[in-house]
RODO-2510 file (C-alpha; in nm, 4 decimals, decimal comma):
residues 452
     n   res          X          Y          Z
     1     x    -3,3903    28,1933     3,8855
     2     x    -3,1487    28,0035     4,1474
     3     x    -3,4001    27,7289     4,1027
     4     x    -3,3866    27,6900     3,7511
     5     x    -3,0060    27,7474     3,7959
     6     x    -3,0287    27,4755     4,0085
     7     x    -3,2130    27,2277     3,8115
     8     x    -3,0063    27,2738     3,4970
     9     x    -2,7079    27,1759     3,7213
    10     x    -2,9054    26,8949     3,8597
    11     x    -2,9820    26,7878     3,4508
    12     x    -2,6126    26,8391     3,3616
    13     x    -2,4926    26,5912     3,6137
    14     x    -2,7464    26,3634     3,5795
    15     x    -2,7031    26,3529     3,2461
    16     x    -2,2612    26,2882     3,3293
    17     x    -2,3472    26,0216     3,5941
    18     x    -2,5573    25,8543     3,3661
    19     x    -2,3180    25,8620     3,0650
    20     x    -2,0338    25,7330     3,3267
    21     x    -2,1882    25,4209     3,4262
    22     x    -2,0291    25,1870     3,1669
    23     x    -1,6596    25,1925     3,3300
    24     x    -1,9067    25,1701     3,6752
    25     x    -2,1041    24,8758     3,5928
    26     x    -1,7802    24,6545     3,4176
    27     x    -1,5644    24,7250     3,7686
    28     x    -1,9166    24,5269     3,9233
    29     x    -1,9616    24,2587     3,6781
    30     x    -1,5894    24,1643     3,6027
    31     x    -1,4898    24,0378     3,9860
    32     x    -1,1206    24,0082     4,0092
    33     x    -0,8824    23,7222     4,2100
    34     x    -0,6668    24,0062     4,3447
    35     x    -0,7820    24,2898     4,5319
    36     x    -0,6127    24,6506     4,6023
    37     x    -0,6532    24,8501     4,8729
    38     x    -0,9762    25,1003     4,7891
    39     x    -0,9252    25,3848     4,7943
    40     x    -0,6029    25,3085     4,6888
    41     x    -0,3453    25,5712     4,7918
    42     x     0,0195    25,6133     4,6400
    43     x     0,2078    25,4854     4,9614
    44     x     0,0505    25,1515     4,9010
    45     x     0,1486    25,1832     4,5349
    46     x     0,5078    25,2693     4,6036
    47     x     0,5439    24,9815     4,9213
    48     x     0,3986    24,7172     4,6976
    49     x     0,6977    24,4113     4,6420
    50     x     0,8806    24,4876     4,3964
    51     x     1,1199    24,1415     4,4245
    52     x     0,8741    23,9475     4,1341
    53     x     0,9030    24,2726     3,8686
    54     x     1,0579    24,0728     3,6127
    55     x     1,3170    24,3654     3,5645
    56     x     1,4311    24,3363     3,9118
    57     x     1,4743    23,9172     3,8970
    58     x     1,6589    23,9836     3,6252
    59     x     1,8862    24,2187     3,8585
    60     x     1,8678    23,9363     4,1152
    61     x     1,9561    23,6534     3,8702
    62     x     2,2783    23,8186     3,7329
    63     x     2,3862    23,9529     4,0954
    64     x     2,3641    23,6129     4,2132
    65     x     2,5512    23,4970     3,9039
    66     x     2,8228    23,6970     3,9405
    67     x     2,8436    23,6260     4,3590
    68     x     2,8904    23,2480     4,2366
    69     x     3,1652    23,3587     3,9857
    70     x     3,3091    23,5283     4,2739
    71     x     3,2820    23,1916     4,4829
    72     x     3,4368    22,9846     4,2269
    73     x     3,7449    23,2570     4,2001
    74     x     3,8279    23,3085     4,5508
    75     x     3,8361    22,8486     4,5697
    76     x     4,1278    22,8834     4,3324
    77     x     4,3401    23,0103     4,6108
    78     x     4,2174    22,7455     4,8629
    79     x     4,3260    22,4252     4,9580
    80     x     4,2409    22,1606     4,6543
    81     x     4,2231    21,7790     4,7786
    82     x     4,1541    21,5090     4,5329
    83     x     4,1521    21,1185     4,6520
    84     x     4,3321    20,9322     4,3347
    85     x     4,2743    20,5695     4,2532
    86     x     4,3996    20,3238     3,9728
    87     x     4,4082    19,9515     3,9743
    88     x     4,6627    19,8744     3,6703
    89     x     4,9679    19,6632     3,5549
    90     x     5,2864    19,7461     3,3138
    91     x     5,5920    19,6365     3,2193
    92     x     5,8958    19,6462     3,4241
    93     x     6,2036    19,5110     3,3342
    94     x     6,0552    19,2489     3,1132
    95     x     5,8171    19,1704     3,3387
    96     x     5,4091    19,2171     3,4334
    97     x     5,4224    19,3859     3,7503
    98     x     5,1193    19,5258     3,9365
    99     x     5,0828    19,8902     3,9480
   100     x     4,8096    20,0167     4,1278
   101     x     4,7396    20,3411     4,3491
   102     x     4,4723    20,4586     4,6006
   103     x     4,6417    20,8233     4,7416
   104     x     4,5440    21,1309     4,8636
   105     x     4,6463    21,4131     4,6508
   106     x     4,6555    21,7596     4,8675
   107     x     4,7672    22,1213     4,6796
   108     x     4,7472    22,4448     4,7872
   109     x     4,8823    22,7385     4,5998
   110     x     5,1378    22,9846     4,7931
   111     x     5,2012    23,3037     4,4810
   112     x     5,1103    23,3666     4,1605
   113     x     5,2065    23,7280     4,1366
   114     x     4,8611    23,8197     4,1841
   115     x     4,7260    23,7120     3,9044
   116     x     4,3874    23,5221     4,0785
   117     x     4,3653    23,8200     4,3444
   118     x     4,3416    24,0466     4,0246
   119     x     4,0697    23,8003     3,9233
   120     x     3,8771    23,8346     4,2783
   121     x     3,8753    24,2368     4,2983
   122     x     3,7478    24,2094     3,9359
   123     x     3,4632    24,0489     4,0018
   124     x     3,4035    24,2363     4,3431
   125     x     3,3896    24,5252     4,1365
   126     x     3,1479    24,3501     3,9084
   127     x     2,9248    24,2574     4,2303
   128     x     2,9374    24,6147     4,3776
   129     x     2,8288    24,7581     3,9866
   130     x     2,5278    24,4369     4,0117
   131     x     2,4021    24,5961     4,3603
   132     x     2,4110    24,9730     4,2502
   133     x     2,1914    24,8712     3,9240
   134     x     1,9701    24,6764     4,1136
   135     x     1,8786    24,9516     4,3533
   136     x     1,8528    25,1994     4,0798
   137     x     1,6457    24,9709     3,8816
   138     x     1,3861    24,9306     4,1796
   139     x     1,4279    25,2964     4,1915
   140     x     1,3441    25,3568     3,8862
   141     x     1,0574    25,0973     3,8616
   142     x     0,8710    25,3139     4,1367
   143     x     0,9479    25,6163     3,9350
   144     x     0,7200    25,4477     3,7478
   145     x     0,4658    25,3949     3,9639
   146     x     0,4507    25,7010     4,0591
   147     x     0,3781    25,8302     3,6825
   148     x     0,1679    25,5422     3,6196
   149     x    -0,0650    25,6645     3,9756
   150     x    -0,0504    26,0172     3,8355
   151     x    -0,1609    25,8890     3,5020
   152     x    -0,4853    25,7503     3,6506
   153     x    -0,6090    26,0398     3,8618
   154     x    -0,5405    26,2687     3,5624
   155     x    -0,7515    26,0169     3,3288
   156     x    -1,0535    26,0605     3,5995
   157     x    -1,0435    26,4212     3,5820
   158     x    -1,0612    26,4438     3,2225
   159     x    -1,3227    26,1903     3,1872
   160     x    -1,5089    26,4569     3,4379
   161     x    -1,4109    26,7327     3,1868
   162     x    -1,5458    26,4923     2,8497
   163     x    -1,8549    26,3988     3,0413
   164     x    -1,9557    26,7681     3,1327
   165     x    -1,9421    26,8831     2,7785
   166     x    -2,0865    26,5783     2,6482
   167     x    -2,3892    26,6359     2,8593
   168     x    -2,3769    27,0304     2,7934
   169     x    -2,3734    26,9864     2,4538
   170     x    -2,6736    26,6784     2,5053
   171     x    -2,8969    26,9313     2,6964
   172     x    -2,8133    27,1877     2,4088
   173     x    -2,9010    26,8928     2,1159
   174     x    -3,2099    26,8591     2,2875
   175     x    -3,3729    27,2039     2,2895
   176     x    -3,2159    27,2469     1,9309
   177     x    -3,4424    26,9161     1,8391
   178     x    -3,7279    27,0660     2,0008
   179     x    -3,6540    27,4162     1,7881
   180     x    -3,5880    27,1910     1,4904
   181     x    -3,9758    27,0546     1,5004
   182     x    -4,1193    27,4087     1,5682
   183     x    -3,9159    27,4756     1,2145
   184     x    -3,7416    27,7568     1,4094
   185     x    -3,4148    27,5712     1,3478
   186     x    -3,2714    27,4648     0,9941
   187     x    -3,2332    27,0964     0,9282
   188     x    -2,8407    27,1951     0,8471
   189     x    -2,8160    27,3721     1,1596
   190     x    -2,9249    27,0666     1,3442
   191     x    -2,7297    26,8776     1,1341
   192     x    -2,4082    27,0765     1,2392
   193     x    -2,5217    27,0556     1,5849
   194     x    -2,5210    26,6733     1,6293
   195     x    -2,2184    26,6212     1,4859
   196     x    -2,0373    26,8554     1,7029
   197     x    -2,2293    26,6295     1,9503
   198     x    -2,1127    26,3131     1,8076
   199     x    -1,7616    26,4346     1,8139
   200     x    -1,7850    26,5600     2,1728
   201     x    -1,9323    26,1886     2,2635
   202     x    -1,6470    26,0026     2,0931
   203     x    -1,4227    26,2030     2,2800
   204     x    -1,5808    26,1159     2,5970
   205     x    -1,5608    25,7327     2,5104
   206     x    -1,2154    25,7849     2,4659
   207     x    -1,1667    26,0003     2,8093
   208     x    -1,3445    25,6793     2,9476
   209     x    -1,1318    25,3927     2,7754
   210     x    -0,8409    25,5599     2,9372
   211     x    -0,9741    25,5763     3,2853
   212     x    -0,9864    25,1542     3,2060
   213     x    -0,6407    25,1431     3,0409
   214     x    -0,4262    25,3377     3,3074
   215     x    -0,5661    25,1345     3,5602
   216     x    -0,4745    24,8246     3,3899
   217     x    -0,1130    24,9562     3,2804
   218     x    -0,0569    25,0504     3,6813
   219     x    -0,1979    24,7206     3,7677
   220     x     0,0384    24,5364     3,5886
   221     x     0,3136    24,7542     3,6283
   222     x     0,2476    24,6396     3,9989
   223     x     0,2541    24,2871     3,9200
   224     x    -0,1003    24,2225     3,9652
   225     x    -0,2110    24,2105     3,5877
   226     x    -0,5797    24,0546     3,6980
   227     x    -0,6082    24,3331     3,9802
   228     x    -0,7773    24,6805     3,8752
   229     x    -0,7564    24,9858     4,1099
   230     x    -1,0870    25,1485     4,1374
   231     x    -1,0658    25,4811     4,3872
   232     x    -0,7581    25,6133     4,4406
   233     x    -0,6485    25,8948     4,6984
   234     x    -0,4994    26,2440     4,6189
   235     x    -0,1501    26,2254     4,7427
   236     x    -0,0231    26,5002     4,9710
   237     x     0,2821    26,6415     4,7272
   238     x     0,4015    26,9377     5,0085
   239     x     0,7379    26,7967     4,9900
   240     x     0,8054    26,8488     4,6545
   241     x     0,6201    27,1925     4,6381
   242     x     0,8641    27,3334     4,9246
   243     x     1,1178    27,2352     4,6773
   244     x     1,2826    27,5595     4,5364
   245     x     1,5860    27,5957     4,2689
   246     x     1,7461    27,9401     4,4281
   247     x     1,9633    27,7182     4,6356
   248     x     2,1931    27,5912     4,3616
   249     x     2,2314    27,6225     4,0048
   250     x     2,2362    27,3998     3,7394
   251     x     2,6348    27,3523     3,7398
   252     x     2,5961    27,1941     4,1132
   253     x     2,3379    26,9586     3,9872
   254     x     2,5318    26,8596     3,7408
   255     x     2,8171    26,8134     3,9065
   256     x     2,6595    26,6371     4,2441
   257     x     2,4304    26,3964     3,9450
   258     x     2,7872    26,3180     3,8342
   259     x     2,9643    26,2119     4,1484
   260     x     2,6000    25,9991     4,2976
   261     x     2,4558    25,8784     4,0285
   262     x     2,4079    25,5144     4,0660
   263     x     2,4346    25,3806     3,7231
   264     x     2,7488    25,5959     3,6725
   265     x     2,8845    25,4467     3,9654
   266     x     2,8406    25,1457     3,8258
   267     x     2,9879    25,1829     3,5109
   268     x     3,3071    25,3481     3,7158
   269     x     3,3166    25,0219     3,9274
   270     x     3,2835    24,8204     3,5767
   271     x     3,6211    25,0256     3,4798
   272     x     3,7913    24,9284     3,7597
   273     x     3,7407    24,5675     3,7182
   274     x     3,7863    24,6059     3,4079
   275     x     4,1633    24,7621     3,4458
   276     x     4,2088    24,4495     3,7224
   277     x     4,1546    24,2178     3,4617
   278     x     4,4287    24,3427     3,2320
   279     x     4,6327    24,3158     3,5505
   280     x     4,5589    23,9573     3,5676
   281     x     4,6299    23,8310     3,2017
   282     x     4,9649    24,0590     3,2117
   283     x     5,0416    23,8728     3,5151
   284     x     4,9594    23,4958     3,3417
   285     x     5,3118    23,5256     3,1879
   286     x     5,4485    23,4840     3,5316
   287     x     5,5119    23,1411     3,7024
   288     x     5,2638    22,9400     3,9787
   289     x     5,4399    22,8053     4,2834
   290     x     5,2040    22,5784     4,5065
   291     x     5,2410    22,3130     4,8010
   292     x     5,1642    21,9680     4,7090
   293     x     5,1611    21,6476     4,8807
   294     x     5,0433    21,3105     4,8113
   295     x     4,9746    21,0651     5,0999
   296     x     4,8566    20,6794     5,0305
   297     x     4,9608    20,3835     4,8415
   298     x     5,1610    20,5515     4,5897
   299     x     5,2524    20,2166     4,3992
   300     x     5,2425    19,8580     4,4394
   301     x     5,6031    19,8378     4,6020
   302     x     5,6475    20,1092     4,8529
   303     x     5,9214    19,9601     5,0211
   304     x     6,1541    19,9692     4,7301
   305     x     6,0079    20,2891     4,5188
   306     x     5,7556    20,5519     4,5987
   307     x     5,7175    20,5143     4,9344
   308     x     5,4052    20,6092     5,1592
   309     x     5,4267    20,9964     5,0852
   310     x     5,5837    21,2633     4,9525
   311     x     5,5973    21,6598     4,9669
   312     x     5,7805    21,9798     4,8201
   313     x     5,7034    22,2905     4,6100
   314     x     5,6290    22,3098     4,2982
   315     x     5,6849    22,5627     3,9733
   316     x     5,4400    22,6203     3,6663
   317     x     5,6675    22,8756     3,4277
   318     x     5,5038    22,9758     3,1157
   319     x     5,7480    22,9342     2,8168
   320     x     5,5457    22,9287     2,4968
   321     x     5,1705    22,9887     2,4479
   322     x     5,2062    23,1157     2,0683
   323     x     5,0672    23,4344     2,1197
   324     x     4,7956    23,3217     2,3381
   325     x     4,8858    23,5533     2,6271
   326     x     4,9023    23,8400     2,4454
   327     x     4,5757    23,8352     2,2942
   328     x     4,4042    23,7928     2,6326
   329     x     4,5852    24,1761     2,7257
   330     x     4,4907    24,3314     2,4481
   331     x     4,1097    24,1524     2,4814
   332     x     4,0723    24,2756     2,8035
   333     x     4,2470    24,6330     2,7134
   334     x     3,9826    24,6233     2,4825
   335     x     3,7021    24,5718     2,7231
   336     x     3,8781    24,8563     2,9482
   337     x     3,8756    25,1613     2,6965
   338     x     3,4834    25,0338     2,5515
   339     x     3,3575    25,0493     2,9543
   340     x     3,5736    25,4293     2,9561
   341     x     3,4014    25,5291     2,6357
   342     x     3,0625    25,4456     2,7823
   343     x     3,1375    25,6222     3,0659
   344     x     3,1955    25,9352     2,8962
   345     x     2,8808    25,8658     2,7011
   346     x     2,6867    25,8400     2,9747
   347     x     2,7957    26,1545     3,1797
   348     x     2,6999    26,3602     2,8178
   349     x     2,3542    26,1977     2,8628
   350     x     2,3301    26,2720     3,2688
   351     x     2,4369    26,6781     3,1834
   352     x     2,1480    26,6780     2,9407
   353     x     1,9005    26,5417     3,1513
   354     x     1,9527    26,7493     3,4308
   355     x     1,9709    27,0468     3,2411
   356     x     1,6731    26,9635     3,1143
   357     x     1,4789    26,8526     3,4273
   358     x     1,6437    27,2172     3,5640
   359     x     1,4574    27,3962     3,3137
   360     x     1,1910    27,2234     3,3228
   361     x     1,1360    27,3398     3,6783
   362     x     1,2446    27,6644     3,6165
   363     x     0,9589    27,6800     3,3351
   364     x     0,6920    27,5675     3,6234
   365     x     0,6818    27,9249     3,7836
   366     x     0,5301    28,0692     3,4811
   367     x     0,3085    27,7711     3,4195
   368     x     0,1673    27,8395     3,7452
   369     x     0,1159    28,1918     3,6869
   370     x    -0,0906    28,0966     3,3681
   371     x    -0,2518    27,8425     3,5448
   372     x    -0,3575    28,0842     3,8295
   373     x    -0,4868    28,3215     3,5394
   374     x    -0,6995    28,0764     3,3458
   375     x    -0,8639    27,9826     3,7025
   376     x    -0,9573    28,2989     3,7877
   377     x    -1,0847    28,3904     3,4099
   378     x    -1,2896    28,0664     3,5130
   379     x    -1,4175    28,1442     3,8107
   380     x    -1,5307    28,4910     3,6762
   381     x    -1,6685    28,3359     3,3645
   382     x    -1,8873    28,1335     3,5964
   383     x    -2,0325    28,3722     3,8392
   384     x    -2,0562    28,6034     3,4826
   385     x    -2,2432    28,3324     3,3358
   386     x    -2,4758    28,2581     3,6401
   387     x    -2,5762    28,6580     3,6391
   388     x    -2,6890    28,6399     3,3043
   389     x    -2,8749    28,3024     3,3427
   390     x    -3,0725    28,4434     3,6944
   391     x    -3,1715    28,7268     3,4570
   392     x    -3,3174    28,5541     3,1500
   393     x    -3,0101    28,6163     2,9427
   394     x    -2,8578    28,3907     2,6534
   395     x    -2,5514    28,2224     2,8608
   396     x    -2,3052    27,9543     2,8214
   397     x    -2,3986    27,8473     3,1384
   398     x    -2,2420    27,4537     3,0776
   399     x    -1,9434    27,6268     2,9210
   400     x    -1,8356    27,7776     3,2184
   401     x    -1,8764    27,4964     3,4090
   402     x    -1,7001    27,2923     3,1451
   403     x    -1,3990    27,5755     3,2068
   404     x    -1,4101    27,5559     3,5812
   405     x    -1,3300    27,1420     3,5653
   406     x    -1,0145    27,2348     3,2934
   407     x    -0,8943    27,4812     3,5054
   408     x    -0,8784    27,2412     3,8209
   409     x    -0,7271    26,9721     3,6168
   410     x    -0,4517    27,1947     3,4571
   411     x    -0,3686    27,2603     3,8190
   412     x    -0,3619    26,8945     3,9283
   413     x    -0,1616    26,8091     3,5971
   414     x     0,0714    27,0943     3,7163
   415     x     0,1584    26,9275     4,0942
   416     x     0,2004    26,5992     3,9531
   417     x     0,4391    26,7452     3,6702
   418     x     0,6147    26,9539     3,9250
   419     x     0,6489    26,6501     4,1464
   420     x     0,7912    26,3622     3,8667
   421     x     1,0744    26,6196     3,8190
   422     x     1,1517    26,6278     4,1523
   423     x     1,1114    26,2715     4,2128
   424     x     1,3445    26,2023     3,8824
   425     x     1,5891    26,4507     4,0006
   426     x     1,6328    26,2471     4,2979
   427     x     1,6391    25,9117     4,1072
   428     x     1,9167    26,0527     3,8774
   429     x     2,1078    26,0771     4,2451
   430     x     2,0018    25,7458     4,4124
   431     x     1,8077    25,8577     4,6748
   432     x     1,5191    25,6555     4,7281
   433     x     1,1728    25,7657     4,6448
   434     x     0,9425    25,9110     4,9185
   435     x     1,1754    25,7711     5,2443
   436     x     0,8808    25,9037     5,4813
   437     x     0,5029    25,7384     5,4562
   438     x     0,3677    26,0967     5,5954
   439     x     0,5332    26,2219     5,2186
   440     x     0,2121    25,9920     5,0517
   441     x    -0,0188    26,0328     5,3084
   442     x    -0,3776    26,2278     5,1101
   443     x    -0,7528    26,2323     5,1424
   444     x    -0,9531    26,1168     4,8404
   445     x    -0,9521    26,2809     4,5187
   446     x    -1,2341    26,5617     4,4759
   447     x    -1,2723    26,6594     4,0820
   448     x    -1,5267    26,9603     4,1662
   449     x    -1,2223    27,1518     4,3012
   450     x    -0,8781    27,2158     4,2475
   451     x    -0,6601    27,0322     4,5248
   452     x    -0,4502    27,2325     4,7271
***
């Protein structure tokens, strides 16, 4: 009986290995330009470049826009020299007289009640917001990454669990064909029994289009849109399993999400700059005083008139601007209470997401529990099976089997779950993702077995 127990095994995955050759053979006839590391483990997912993500030049292109705003602000405070030349005539005193100049024209402003310092913090703020987004954006983008690596290894093991019952239900098509010619089976029972086959087979195509299709999205999600990832290695998730919620409660998450998260920081320093730049246009009503000089041939008769050079202060007072002032306040007022309202907006939207994510995890100890349960019911309803086959009993044999490969993947689907929330709890924070290699390190996947 162990023999025949045996063989059937033996036909079962025969019968899966030869129904998953398709995704086999394309990976060997479609040779790529850009390799991956094979197997390909999360640690080199997560330490690929991230500088060419689109997203993240994005990041880089408006961070470096604002650090050349910054540039041109902070020059209106330095020294300003312009070299002034005209070669020209007028009238003077009835006459044509020669009036030409070639001077150097020096200025350098001394107070303007703050108003471009105003200008400066603003846009430091502006630069500090830039950086925060950035490195929650790259944060964020190997959040990713991390999903999109989980998504693959959970495609593979339900391709295993599509392909078993494909071929159980195969193996059972194929005795009920044989039964069907002895007439001990009715055509509409075989009838009923090949579609149930045919629907079990589509499934399977499906289970294997996916394996294909999250390899492609993490591909491309890595930058390497022509690259395909072909083994990949179980990750060691300890880390994140240590993990336990008794140490806080969901107030103190709350609260610390508030005070570190990165893209509420940013929208905090966005306030601030904002508030400067009201500052600024209030202070616009107030004069300029500056240092000028002028050094050169000031005119065509410096013996008599302008001289060589001259020097003093000078005094820019706003009178009149028609209103002009006043609408840049209340403009950038404006801009101050919109950035305060999204603020407050966001903070509702952090509170819900970590109470979420908090439940969420609190939710996992009774997944795991059911989990634990439906494993063991499959483990019994193997061996049970096996008895009944070794002694010539009717048995579901492939069932179990079928049973055994959901139970390990409900497990697998329940460490990666478990891990994303802990992961995006962290993100929500700004700490970056998996600081220690040894956090990624894992051996290659085994779908036969549940990983520990």
């Amino acid at each position: 009986m162990r023999a025949e127990f045996s063989a059937l095994r033996k036909i079962v995955l025969a019968t899966a290995l030869c129904c998953g050759l398709p995704l086999a053979q394309a990976q060997q006839q479609a040779p790529l330009p850009y390799t991956l590391p094979n197997p390909l483990t999360l640690q080199d997912v997560m330490s690929a470049p991230m500088h060419a993500h689109p997203l993240l030049a994005t990041e880089q292109a408006n961070l470096a826009k604002i650090q050349a705003q910054l540039g041109a602000q902070q020059a209106q405070d330095g020294l300003q020299l312009d070299l002034l030349g005209r070669l020209a005539w007028r009238d003077y005193a009835e006459e044509t007289e020669e009036f030409h100049m070639a001077a150097l024209h020096a200025k350098q402003s001394l107070y303007d009640f703050d108003r471009n310092r105003s200008q400066v913090e603003a846009l430091q703020r502006h630069e500090e917001a830039q950086t925060l987004l950035s490195e929650n954006t790259e944060n964020q983008l190997k959040l990713q990454l991390m999903q999109g690596f989980f998504n693959v290894l959970l495609a593979d093991f339900q391709y295993r669990i599509d392909n078993e019952a494909m071929a159980v239900a195969y193996v059972g098509l194929d005795k009920a064909k044989d039964e069907l010619e002895l007439k001990r089976l009715s055509d509409v029972d075989y009838l009923k029994l090949e579609n149930e086959y045919q629907q079990i087979l589509v499934k399977r195509s499906r289970s294997e289009y996916q394996q294909l299709q999250t390899r492609l999205a993490l591909a491309n999600l890595m930058g390497l849109p022509d690259a395909r990832p072909d083994e990949l290695s179980f990750p060691a998730l300890k880390n994140f399993a240590q993990r336990q919620l008794n140490e806080t409660t969901l107030e103190k998450l709350q609260q610390n999400v508030l005070q570190e998260n990165p893209q509420l920081n940013a929208l905090k320093k966005r306030l601030e700059a904002a508030q400067l730049k009201v500052q600024s246009q209030q202070a616009s009503a107030m004069p300029d005083i500056a240092l000028e000089g002028w050094a050169g041939q000031l005119s065509s008769y410096p013996e008599k008139r302008e001289g060589n050079w001259n020097i003093g202060l000078t005094l820019n007072m706003p009178l009149y601007d028609s209103g002009l002032r006043d609408a840049k306040v209340n403009e950038a007022k404006a801009d101050e209470q919109a950035v305060a309202a999204q603020i407050g907006l966001y903070e509702q939207k952090l509170r819900d997401k970590v109470a979420d994510i908090y439940f969420q995890l609190k939710l996992l100890e009774a997944e795991q529990k059911q989990n634990k349960i439906f494993g063991d019911y499959a483990d019994l309803y193997l061996d049970y099976s096996r008895a009944l086959y070794e002694n010539e009993s009717k048995t579901d044999l492939g069932d179990a089997m079928v049973r055994l490969s959901e139970a390990n993947y409900n497990q697998v689907a329940w460490q990666f779950k478990q891990a994303l929330l802990w992961a995006s709890l962290d993100s929500l924070t700004g700490k970056p993702l998996f600081e220690s290699s040894s956090e990624m390190a894992g051996g290659k996947a085994r779908q036969d077995e549940p990983t520990p």
